[in-house]
C-alpha positions, 0 to 999 in steps of 0.5 A, a space after each residue: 535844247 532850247 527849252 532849257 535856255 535860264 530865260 525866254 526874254 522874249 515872252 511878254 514880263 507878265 509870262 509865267 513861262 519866262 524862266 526855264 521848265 522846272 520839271 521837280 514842280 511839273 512833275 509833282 503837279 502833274 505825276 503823268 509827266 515823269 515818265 517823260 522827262 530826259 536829259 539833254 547832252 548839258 544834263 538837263 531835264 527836259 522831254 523829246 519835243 518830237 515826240 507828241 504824247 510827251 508834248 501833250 502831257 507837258 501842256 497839261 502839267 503847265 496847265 495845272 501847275 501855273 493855271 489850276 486846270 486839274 482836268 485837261 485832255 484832248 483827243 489824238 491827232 488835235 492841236 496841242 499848242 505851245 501854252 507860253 505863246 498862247 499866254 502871250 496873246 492875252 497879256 498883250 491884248 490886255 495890254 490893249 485893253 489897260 492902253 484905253 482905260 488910263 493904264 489899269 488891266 479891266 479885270 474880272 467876269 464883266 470883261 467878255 472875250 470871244 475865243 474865234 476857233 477856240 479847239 479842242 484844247 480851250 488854251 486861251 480862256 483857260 489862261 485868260 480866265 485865270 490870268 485876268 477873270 475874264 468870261 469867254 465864248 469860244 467858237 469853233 465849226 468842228 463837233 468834237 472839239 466843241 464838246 472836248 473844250 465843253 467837257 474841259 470846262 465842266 470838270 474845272 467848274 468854269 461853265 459861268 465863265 466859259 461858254 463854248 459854241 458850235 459854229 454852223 457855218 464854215 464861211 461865217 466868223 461872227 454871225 451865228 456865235 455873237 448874239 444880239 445883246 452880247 458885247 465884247 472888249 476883245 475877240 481873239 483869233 489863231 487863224 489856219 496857218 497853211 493855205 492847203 493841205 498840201 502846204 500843210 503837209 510840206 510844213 509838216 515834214 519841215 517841222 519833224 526835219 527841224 525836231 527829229 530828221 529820223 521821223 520826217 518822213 511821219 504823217 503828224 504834227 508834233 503838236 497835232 492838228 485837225 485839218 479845219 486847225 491847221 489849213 484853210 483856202 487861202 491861208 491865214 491872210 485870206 482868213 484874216 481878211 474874211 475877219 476883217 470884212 465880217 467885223 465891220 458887219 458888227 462893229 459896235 459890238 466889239 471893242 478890240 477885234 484882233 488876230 494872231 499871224 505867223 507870217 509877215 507877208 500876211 500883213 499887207 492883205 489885213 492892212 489893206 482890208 483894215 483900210 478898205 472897211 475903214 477901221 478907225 485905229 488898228 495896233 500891230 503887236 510883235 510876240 516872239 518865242 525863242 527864233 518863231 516870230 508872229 504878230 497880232 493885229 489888233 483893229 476897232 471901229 469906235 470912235 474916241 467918244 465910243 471908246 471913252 462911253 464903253 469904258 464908263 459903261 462895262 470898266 468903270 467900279 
């Protein structure tokens, strides 16, 4: 099993889940996922990675044992994503952020963050709240993961540090969530990975091939997945690209737009976009967790002596 490798070397140093799943501390911290641990032909702990409800409950002990979210669910059929990918993301983006302000991580609720799809799990200001004391804004267009995430936010106390948005409309990223006045350092984004739902299905079957050949023939994600999560027009090089375009809309009003990619033949048409509306320093990040390999792309329009101005502004103590 892979999840029981001594060391995932290839997650970020700062990643509390470098080392292996210590399933005694899990399991006291969350009792629920007892009943899911197995052991593997080497006779080690671990759970059926196929099997959804033992992937969600993992995701909340990780939760409350590494970020102290002691309440956290999500409804059947929602993206339930891997937690130590998701911490990646923010280590590196503030990774970004320390590269312009002489090597030291901007930390606490004055550093703002914009959550693009944000879901009904909240994973990433969950992790960057407590990681960093960032505020966030989260963002998604679909109801009931906006009311799942607000609901996450308020039992864990964190409503002055996290505010969840409804974006009305499907063909807008930026307008209708940012606000005149409001200044972020960074946005984040795990754009739709497939480009149909037909291509959703065909990754689907592949992915229950890859974990257990005996369910492929399930109509489920083994982490789960609404169809404004998992796909959209175009995949997630057309989503990107819409980004980048929308970006340049606003562009003083964010220091480091970025955005998750899982497939290296999207770059082209981000770096093509990034060019075209004239990003003045773009940085592309590799994270890899075990064989996956993904990418951020990281892009700003400030100038240096905009960049420099924003750091006395909203870094200086």
């Amino acid at each position: 099993m892979k999840e029981s490798e001594s060391e995932k070397v290839d997650l970020h140093p700062r990643n509390k889940h470098r080392a292996r799943y210590d399933f005694k501390a899990l399991v006291k911290s969350c009792k629920e996922l007892e009943q899911y641990v197995v052991l593997n032909p080497k006779e080690e702990k671990t759970i059926d990675f196929s099997d959804p409800a033992a992937v969600k409950i993992l995701n909340k002990a990780l939760l409350q044992h590494f970020y102290e979210v002691k309440h956290w669910d999500i409804p059947a059929t929602y993206l339930c994503p891997p937690i130590p990918g998701r911490a990646d993301y923010i280590h590196y983006m503030a990774d970004v952020l320390a590269s312009c302000n002489d090597g030291i991580i901007p930390t606490g609720k004055k550093v703002s963050c914009l959550d693009i799809g944000v879901g009904a799990n909240c994973v990433y200001p969950l992790v960057g709240n407590k990681e960093y004391g960032w505020s966030f804004v989260g963002s998604d267009v679909d109801p009931v993961s906006v009311q799942t995430a607000k609901q996450i936010v308020k039992l864990n106390a964190l409503k002055d540090f996290i505010d969840i948005r409804l974006q009305n409309s499907k063909s807008r990223i930026y307008r209708g969530v940012v606000r005149p006045g409001e200044w972020y350092d960074i946005s984040i984004c795990n754009p739709p990975f497939h480009a149909s739902q037909a291509d959703q299905q065909e990754g689907t079957t592949r992915k229950w091939k890859n974990l257990d050949p005996k369910k492929a023939d399930k109509n489920s994600l083994n982490f789960g997945g609404q169809n404004a999560e998992l796909w959209c027009e175009g995949g997630e090089a057309e989503f990107a690209r819409k980004m980048v375009e929308q970006s340049a809309s606003i562009p003083t009003a964010c220091f480091w737009f970025s955005t998750a990619l899982s497939k290296k033949l999207s770059l082209p048409t981000v770096y093509k976009a990034l060019k075209n509306f004239k990003a003045l320093e773009v940085k592309t990040i590799r994270m890899a967790q075990g064989q996956k390999v993904s990418r951020i792309v990281a892009w700003t329009f400030l100038t240096k002596e905009q960049q420099m101005d924003w750091k006395k502004r909203r870094w200086a103590k």
